[in-house]
One Martini backbone bead per residue (centre of mass of N, CA, C, O) as a GRO file, in nm:
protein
   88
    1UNK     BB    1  14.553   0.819   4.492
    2UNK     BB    2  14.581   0.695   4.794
    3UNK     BB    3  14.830   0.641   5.015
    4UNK     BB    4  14.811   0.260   5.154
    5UNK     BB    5  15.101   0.072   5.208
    6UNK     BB    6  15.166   0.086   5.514
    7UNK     BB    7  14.951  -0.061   5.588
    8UNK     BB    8  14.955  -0.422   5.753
    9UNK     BB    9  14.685  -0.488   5.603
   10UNK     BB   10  14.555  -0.630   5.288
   11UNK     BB   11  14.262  -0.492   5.326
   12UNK     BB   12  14.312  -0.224   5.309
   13UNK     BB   13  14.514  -0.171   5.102
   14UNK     BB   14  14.259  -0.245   4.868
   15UNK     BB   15  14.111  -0.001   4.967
   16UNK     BB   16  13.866   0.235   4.790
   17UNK     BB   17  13.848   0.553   4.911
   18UNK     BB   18  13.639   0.816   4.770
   19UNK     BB   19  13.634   1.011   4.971
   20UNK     BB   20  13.875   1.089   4.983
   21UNK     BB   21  13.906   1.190   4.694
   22UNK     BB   22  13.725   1.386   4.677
   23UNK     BB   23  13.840   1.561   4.942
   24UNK     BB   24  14.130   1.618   4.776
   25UNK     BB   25  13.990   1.785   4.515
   26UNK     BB   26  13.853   1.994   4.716
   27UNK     BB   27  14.107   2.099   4.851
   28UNK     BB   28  14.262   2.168   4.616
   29UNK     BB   29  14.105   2.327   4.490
   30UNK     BB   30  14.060   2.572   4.697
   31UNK     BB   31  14.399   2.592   4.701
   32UNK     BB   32  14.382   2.725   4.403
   33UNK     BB   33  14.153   2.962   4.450
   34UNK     BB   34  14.318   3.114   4.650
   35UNK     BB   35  14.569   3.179   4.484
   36UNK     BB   36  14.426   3.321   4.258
   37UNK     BB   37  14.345   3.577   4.431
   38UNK     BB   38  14.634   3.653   4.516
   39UNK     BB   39  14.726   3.722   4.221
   40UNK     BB   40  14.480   3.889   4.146
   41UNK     BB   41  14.523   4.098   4.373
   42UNK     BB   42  14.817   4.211   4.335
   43UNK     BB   43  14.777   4.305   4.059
   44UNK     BB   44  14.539   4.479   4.098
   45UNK     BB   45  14.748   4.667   4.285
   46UNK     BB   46  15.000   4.678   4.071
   47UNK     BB   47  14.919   4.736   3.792
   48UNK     BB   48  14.954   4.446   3.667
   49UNK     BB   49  15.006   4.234   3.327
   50UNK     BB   50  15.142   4.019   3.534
   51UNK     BB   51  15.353   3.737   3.681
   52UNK     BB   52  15.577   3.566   3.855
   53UNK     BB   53  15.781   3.281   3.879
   54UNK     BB   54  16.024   3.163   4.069
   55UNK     BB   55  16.237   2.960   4.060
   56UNK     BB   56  16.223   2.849   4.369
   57UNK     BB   57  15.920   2.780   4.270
   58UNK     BB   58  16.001   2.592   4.012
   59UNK     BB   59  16.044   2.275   3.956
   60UNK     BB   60  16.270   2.349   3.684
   61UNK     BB   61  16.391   2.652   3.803
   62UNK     BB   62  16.229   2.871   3.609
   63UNK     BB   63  16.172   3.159   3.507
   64UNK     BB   64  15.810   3.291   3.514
   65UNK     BB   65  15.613   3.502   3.275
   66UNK     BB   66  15.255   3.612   3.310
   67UNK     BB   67  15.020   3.748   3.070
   68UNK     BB   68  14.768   3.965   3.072
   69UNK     BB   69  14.467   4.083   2.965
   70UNK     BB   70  14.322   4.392   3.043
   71UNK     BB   71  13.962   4.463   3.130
   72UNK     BB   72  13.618   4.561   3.092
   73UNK     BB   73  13.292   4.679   3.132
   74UNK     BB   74  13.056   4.843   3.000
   75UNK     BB   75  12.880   4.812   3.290
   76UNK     BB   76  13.186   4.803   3.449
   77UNK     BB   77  13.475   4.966   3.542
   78UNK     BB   78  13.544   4.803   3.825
   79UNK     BB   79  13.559   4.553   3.671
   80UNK     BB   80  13.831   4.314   3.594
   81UNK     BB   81  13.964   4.141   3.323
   82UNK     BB   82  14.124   3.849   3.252
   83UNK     BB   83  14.345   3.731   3.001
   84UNK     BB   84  14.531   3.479   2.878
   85UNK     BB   85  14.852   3.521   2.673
   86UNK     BB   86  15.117   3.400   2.817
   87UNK     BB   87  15.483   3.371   2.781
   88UNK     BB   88  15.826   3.533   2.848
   0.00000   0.00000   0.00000
């Protein structure tokens, strides 16, 4: 739910706005398949099956290396499939 403790009619403060909620959902997923194609698209030139997430951006400060399994298909061998295969 979206913070708005700081209104300062009591009235305000107990409304739950869905529409707000909804377009939060929608924002994020947007900006989740942003990165998604920016990461499969750096792999996909960089013809690597991981990519690192250095420490400096994650959360918890550790650094991790996420492995997928590249393959194609027979119908089309230019189309690159990925399968997440875990971390290392």
């Amino acid at each position: 739910m979206i913070e708005i403790n700081y209104l300062p009619f009591q009235s305000a403060r107990g409304h739950q706005d869905r529409g707000m909620m909804k377009w939060m959902v929608f924002f994020l997923s947007e900006h989740t398949t942003s990165l998604t194609d920016v990461i499969l698209r750096e792999m996909a030139m960089s013809h690597k099956d991981y990519f690192k997430l250095n420490k400096e951006n994650s959360e918890d400060r550790r650094e991790y290396c996420f492995y997928f399994q590249v393959g194609t298909t027979q119908e089309n061998r230019i189309v690159r499939n990925y399968l997440y295969t875990g971390l290392k």
